[in-house]
C-alpha positions as CSV (number, residue, x, y, z in Angstrom):
1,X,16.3,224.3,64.9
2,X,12.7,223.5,64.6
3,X,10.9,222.8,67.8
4,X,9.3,219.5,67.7
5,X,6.4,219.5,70.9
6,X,5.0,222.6,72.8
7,X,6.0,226.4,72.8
8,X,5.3,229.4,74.5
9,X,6.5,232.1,72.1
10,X,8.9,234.9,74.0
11,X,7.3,238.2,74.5
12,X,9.9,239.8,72.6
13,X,9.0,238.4,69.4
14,X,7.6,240.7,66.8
15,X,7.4,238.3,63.6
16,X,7.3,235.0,62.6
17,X,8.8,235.1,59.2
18,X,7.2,232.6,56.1
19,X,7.7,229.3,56.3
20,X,9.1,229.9,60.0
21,X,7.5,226.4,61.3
22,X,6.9,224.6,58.1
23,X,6.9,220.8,58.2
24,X,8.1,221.0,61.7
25,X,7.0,218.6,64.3
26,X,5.2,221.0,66.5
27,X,2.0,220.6,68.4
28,X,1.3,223.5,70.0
29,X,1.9,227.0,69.5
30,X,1.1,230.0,72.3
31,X,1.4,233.6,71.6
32,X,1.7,235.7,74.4
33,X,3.4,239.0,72.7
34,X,2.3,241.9,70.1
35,X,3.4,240.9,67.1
36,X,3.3,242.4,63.8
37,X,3.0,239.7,61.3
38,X,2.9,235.6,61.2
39,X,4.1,235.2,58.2
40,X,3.2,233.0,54.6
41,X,2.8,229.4,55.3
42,X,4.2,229.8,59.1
43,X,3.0,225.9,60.4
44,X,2.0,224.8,56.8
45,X,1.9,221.0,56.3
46,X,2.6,220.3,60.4
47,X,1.3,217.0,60.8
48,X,1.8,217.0,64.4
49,X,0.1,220.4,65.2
50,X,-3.0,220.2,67.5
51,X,-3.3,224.0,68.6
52,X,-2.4,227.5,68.3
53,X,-3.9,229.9,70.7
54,X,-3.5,234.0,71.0
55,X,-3.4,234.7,75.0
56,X,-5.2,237.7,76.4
57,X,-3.5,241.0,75.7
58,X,-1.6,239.3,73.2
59,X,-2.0,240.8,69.0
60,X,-1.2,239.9,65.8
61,X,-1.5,242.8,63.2
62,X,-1.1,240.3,60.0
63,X,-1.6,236.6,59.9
64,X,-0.8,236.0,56.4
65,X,-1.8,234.1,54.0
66,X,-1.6,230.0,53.6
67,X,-0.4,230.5,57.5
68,X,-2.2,226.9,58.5
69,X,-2.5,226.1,54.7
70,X,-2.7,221.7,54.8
71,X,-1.9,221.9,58.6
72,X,-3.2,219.2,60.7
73,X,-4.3,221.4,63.4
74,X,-7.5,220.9,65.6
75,X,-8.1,224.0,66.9
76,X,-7.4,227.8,67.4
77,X,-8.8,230.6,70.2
78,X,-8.3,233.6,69.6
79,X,-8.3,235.1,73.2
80,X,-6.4,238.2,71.9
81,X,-6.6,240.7,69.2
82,X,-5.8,239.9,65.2
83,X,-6.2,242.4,63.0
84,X,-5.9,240.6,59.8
85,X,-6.4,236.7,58.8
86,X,-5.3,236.7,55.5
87,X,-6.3,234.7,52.2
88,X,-6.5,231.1,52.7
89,X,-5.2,230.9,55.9
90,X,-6.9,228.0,57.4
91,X,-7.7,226.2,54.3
92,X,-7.5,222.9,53.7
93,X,-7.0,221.9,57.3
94,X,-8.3,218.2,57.4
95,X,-8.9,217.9,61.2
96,X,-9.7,221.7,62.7
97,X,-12.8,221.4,64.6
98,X,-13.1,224.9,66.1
99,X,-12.1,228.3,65.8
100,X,-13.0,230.8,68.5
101,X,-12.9,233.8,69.3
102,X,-13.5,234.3,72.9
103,X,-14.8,237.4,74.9
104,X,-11.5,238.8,75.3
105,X,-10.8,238.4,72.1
106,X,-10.9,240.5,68.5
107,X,-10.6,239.8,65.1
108,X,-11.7,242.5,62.4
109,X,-10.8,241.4,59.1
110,X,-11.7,237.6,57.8
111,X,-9.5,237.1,54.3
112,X,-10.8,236.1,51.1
113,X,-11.1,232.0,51.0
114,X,-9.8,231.9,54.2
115,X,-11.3,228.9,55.6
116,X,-12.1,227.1,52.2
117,X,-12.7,223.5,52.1
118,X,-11.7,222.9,55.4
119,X,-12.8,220.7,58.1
120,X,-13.8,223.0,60.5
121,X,-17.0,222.5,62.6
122,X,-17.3,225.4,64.7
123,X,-16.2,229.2,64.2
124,X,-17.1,231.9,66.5
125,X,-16.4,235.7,65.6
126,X,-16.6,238.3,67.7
127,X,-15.2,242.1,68.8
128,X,-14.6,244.2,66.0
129,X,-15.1,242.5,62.7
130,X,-15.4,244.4,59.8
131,X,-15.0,242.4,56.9
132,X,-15.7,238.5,55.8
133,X,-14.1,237.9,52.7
134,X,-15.8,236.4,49.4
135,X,-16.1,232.8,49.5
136,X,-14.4,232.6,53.6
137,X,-16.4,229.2,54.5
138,X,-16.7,227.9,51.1
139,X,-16.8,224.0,50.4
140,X,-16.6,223.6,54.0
141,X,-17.3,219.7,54.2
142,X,-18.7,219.5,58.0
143,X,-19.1,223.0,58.9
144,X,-22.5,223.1,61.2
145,X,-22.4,226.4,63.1
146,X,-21.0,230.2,62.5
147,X,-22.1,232.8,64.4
148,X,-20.9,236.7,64.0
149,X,-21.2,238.8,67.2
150,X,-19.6,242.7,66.0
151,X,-19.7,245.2,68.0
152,X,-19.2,247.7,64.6
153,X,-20.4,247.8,61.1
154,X,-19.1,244.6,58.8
155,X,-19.9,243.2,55.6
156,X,-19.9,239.6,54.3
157,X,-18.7,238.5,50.8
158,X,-20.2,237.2,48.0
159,X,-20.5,233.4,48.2
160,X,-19.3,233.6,51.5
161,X,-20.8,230.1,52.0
162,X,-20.8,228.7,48.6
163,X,-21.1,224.8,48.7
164,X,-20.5,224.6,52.2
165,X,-22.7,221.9,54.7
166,X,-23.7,224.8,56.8
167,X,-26.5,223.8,59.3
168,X,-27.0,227.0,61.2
169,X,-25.9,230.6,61.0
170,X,-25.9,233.8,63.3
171,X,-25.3,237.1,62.4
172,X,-25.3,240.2,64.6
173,X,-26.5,243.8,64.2
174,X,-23.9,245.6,62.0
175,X,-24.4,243.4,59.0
176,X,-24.5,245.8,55.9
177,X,-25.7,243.9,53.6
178,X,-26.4,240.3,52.4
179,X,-24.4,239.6,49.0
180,X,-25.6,237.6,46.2
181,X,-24.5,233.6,46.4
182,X,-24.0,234.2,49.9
183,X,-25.4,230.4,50.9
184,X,-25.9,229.3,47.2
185,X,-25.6,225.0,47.5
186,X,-26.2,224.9,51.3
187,X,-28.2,222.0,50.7
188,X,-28.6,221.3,54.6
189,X,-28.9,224.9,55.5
190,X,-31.9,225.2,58.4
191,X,-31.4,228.3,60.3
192,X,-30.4,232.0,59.1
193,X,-30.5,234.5,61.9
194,X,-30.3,238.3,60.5
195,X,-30.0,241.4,61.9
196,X,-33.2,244.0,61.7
197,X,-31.5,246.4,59.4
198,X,-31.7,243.9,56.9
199,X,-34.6,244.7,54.8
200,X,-34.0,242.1,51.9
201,X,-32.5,239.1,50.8
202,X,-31.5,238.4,47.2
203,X,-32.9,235.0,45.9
204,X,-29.2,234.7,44.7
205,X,-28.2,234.1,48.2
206,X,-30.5,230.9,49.1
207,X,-30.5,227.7,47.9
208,X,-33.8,227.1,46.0
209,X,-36.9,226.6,48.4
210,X,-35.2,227.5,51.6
211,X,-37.5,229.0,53.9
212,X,-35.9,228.9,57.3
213,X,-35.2,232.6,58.1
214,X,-35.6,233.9,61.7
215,X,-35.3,237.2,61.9
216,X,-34.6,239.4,65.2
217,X,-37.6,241.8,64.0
218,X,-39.7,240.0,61.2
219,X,-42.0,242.7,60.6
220,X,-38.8,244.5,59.7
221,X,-37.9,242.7,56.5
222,X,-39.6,243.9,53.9
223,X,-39.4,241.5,50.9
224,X,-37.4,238.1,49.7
225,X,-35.3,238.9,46.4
């Protein structure tokens, strides 16, 4: 049966298989093992589900993809370690606010679409991240912040923020590379901060006119486009 309120997963559980807690009337979820996978469309369409968090010590090597597809949840910390959020995992998700990762917590690889047109407000990334996936925040309705603190190389896909209402953005050292469309239709984009190995920004990535940059060494980039 279904659980329909609260849960503390057991510590002995490895996997949640696909569609484990789909259209369930759960409301919050708490991991406290090391786990292998979450699988495809886990909590999808919960209308009940308000958060899912990842205790310290605890690991997921694969949240899959569609896990939170349509889900109703507000938010998720990430206190432990995910290896893998997969493709579209958190899409759709009319009432998330936040996602965080705290300073106990990891996450290194961000899936392709995996936050698209969502409602989040908030996301916070930090330990290892090595990869954000092509078009991870797009259409994002009332997304204001996103900040990226790595502690190792990482790259960020093209169109990463395509169409989304992105107010502010903060990237760490470790950024590679800035891809083209990256913030193409962030009409209310105000504040990009880069890291100092950055030495230029396609015109591809910017909406047209934006001059907001801040830079952690200005005299370090070397040209726009």
């Amino acid at each position: 049966e279904k659980p329909e309120l609260s849960d503390t997963l057991p510590i002995s559980l490895k996997t949640i298989e696909d569609n484990a807690f789909k259209d369930s009337k759960i409301k919050s979820i708490t991991i406290v093992s090391q786990m292998d996978k979450i699988g495809k469309y886990a909590f999808a369409n919960t209308p009940n589900f308000l958060d899912f968090t990842l205790a310290v010590g605890a690991s997921v090597d694969n949240m899959d993809d569609y896990a939170f597809s349509c889900t109703q949840i507000h938010s998720i910390t990430i206190n432990g370690t995910i290896n893998r959020l997969g493709n579209y995992a958190i899409e759709k998700t009319a009432n998330i606010n936040d996602f965080t990762v705290s300073d106990t917590g990891s996450i290194s690889t961000i899936g392709d679409h995996a936050f698209y047109n969502s409602s989040i407000h908030y996301i916070v990334l930090k330990g290892s991240v090595t990869n954000i996936g092509s078009y991870a925040f797009a259409s994002c309705g009332n997304i204001l912040q996103v900040e990226v603190s790595s502690n190792t190389n990482y790259t960020l896909g093209e169109y990463a923020f395509n169409c989304a209402q992105i107010h502010n953005v903060y990237l760490s050292e470790g950024l590679t590379a800035i891809e083209k469309g990256t913030f193409e239709k962030c009409g209310n984009l105000e504040k990009v901060q880069l890291p100092q190995c950055i030495a230029s920004v396609p015109h591809s990535s910017v909406p047209p006119g934006f001059s907001g940059y801040i830079f952690l060494q200005p005299d370090e980039l070397s040209h726009l486009g």
